[in-house]
C-alpha positions, 0 to 999 in steps of 0.5 A: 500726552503731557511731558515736564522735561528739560530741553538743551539746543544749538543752532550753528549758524556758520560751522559744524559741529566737531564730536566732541562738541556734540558730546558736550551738548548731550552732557549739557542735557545729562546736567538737568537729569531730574527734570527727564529721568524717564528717556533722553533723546536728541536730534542732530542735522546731516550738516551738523549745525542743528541740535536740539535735545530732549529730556522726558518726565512722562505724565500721560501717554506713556507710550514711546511714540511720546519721546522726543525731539518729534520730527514731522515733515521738516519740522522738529520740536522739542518741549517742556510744559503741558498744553491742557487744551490738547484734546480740544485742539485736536478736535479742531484740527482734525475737522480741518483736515489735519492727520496725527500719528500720535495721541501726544501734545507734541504733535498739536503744537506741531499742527497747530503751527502748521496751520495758524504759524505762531500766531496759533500759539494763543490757542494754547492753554497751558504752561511751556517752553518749546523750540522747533525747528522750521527746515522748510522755512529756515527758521527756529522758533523759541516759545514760552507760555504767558505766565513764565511758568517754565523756564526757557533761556537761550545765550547768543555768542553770533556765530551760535545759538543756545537754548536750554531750560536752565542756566547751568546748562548754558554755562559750559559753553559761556566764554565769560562769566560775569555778574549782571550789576542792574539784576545784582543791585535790584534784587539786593536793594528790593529782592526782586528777580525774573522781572525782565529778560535778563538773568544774573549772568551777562549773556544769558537770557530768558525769553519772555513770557508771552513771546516768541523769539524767531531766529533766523537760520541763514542771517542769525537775525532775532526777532521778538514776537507777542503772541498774545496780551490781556483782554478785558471785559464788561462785568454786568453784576456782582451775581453774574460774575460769581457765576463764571468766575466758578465755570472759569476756575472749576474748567481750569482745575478740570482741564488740569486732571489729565494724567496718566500717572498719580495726581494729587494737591497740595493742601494747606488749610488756607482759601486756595489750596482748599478751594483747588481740592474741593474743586478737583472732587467734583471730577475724580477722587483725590488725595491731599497732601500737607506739610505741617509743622509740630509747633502748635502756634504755626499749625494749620492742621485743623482746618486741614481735618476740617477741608479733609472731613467736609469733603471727605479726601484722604489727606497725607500729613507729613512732618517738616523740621525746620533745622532741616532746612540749613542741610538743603541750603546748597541744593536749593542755591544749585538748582535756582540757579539765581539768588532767590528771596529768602529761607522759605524757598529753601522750606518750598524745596524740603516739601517737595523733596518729602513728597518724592521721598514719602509718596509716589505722587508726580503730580500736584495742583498747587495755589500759586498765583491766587494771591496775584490775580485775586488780591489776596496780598495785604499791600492791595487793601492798602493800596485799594483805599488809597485809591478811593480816598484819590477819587474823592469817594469818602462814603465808600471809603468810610463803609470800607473801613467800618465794614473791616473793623466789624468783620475783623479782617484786613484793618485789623493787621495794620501796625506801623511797619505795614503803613509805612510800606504800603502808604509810602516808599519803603527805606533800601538798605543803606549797604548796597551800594547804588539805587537803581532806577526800577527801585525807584519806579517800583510803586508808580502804577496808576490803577489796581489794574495795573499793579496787578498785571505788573505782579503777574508780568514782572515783580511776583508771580514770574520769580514764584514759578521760578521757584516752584518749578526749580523746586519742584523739578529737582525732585522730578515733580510736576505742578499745575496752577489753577489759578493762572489759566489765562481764561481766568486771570484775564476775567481777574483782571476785568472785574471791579476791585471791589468784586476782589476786595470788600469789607476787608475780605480779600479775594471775594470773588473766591469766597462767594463762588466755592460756597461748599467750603466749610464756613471756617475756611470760607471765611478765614481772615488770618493766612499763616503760609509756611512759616520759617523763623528767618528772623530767629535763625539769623540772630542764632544758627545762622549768625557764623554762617553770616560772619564766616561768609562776609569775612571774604566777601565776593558781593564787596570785591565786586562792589555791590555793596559796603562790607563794613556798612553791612556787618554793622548793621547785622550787629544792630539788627543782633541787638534788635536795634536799627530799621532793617529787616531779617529779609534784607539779611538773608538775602544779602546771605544767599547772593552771597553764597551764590556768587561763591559758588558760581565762582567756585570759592570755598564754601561755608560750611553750615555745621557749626 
């Protein structure tokens, strides 16, 4: 049994509750309706000074006894995510002797920390953020999956403990709210989010991916535990590992079918997504769908025909405007809780939301992650003949570049922007107002290996999931990543990069495994993504909107960055003029809007 929910608790460590309070705790949960709508249920201690609630978005086992909180034998838990490895598990248990009373997950984590305690949690395969509650032990334990797939935040104020999926649960009950400047200027200064346990709210955390948090319930005293870390291994050959990377990636598209309700892909047209449906085919039939846009030049609609035809799945196309996006604005900023990147999680959002609206889908297999534990960004090529060249191998460093100029693959989009940011440290923008130190630590990674890992762990993949999970929750729907079972990104993580880059072609690996995809897509060299005219929109529709926010500007009161600096070179950029980018823009937009609405100024309205 699988359940994507929302979860809200508290642990009183001196005093009851009072009702009223309770009912603000259920409220608290009733704030995050659509990542449950299915049943809403909570537990609450004789002493009252334990509550641990439960929203349910049921997926498989639909029956009752999948509600929650579940309470075995002193223990209460309460969870969001999936393990898909729980039918495996339960096997396992029941040779040693464990009893269930359900067919749920929920159970097998139960089982699974009764036996092993929390070390057992790297047995688990798959994405979560649980809380249970150990009577017999006096402890809570906060767990969360190793790739921050679900969110779990929790807020200490000493005498109580809070614990919630996302942050507007949490804030109710904040005696103050204030803006985190090392997050605030970090993410201005470079975009980045999620990379630490901090959020943009003083006070309010996230638990970090790969740990626990165990919470003392007679001391209040917290103690951080990892449950788990990367291991690597010895690669033999090129053949050998193409070979299970294929057992690796078609276990974890097959472990992740398990539904009770409709489940189906996303397909784009591009390597990952059209390697997930090909994938999935080889265990049930499977419907695909695609968001695509009419403007001829941006559509990947051919070879989603080709995907569809070759491996013959129904595919559902659905039509995305991209005006649209500007009305959804204000959704997206409510539900992320935190500034986000740019327009194109705004874009992520409307294909959701088309999904809920256009299909009866609650489950999708999506690509993230791909790029990360493959290489497949253009920065790692860059950064992959660097490295040859500092380790004097100039003859496969020339056959690289020759290689590349032949296939016509990564060289070919080089220009001057690229090589300034990938062979040197990137300008920030002169309006912000103070450098941080990570900005400056930010490209200091000695190997491949260790940029990759630390895109997986800090600078990447946990601010996409935030994202998608936001997203894709808002419109009550679940998503599953392939591409981040932890089996997979481990052996990732262990081959030669030049098993992940050669001759230019990125992900290698991929391509030489899913040999069954069409030639087209097998070895494609362009990837247009979802495309948003970010730039476009800021020199038009958008330009009032930006005047009109920065006329009263809450990011200048607060001192994060120099208002007249900043609207001086939004006039340059109008004019095409100047070095920044249209994302140093937008984002300095969206905190923006942000800090109004967190703060509750008045909105700018976006009809002009």
């Amino acid at each position: 049994m699988i359940n994507v929910c929302g979860i809200f608790g508290v642990v009183s460590f001196i005093q009851p509750f009072l009702e009223e309070e309770v009912r603000r705790f259920d409220d608290a949960l009733d704030l995050v309706r659509y990542r449950g709508p299915d049943n809403k249920g909570y537990f609450l201690s004789d002493d009252k000074r334990f509550f641990l609630g439960h929203r349910r978005l049921s997926i498989i086992d639909l029956l009752p006894e999948g509600n929650q909180p579940l309470f075995q034998d002193g223990l209460v838990i309460v969870y969001n995510g999936e393990i898909f490895n729980y039918l495996e598990l339960k096997r396992e248990l029941e040779k040693n002797g464990a009893v269930f009373r359900t067919n749920t997950d929920t159970e097998v984590i139960l089982k699974v920390y009764e036996k092993y305690g929390t070390r057992g949690f790297e047995k688990l395969n798959g994405m979560w953020a649980f809380a249970i509650l150990d009577m017999r032990q006096k402890r809570l334990i906060l767990s969360r999956d190793r790739f921050a797939i679900k969110p779990l935040h929790y807020m200490n104020l000493g005498d109580r403990l809070f614990f919630a999926s996302e942050i507007k649960q949490l804030l109710p009950f904040l005696p103050k709210k204030e803006v985190s400047e090392e997050q605030m200027l970090v993410f201005l200064e470079r975009g980045i989010t999620d990379y630490d346990e901090n959020t943009f709210i003083k006070g309010i955390n996230r638990v970090k991916a790969k740990h626990s948090l165990i919470i003392n319930l007679d001391t209040g005293k917290i103690s951080d535990e990892k449950y788990w870390d990367y291991e690597f291994k010895e690669i033999s050959s090129l053949d050998s590992a193409v070979q299970e990377f294929r057992e690796l990636f078609l276990d974890s598209v097959k472990l992740r079918l398990r539904s009770d309700v409709k489940l189906g892909a996303l397909l784009s047209g591009g390597l990952d997504s059209s390697s997930i449906v090909l994938a999935t085919t080889k265990f049930m039939p499977v419907e695909s769908y695609s968001v695509i846009t009419r403007e001829k030049e941006y559509s990947e609609e051919k070879y989603i025909d080709l995907l569809s035809s070759s491996s013959k799945t129904e595919n559902k196309k659905m039509f995305f405007v991209p005006s649209q996006v500007m009305e959804n604005l204000y959704d997206v900023i409510y539900h992320q809780d935190e500034p986000f990147g740019g327009l194109s999680i705004v874009a992520q959002y409307m294909i959701f939301k088309k999904i809920k609206d256009e299909t009866d889908l609650k489950v999708v297999l999506s690509g993230q992650g791909a790029d990360e534990v493959l290489m497949g960004y253009l920065k790692y090529y860059f950064m992959y003949l660097k490295s040859l060249l500092n380790q004097g191998a100039v003859l496969s460093l020339t056959k690289e570049i020759l290689a590349s100029l032949v296939n016509k693959t990564a060289i070919w989009y080089i220009d001057k922007k690229a090589i300034i940011r990938h062979f040197f440290s990137s300008p920030l923008p002169s309006f912000v107002k103070d450098e941080q130190q990570l900005s400056k630590q930010l490209l200091t990674a000695s190997s491949l290996r260790k940029t990759q890992i630390l895109d997986i762990d800090r600078y990447s993949i946990p601010a996409l999931t935030r994202y998608e999970d936001r997203n894709s929750m808002a419109n009550s729907i679940e998503v599953r990543n392939p591409f981040l079972d932890h089996r997979l990104v481990n052996f990732c993580l262990s081959l030669p990069d030049n098993y992940k880059i050669r001759n230019g072609w990125s992900k290698f690996i991929l391509r030489a495994s899913m040999q069954e995809l069409p030639k087209e897509i097998r070895w494609r060299r362009d990837k247009k993504g979802f495309i948003t005219p970010e730039e476009v929109w800021l020199k038009g529709q958008l330009r009032p909107i930006v005047e009109t926010a920065f006329k009263e500007s809450l990011l200048g009161e607060h001192g994060f960055i120099d208002v007249e600096n900043f609207m001086d070179i939004y006039h340059l950029f109008l004019n095409n003029k100047g070095s920044v980018r249209g994302s140093d823009i937008s984002r300095t937009l969206i905190a923006e809007l942000w800090l109004k609405e967190l703060f509750g100024a008045q909105r700018v309205p976006m009809d002009f």
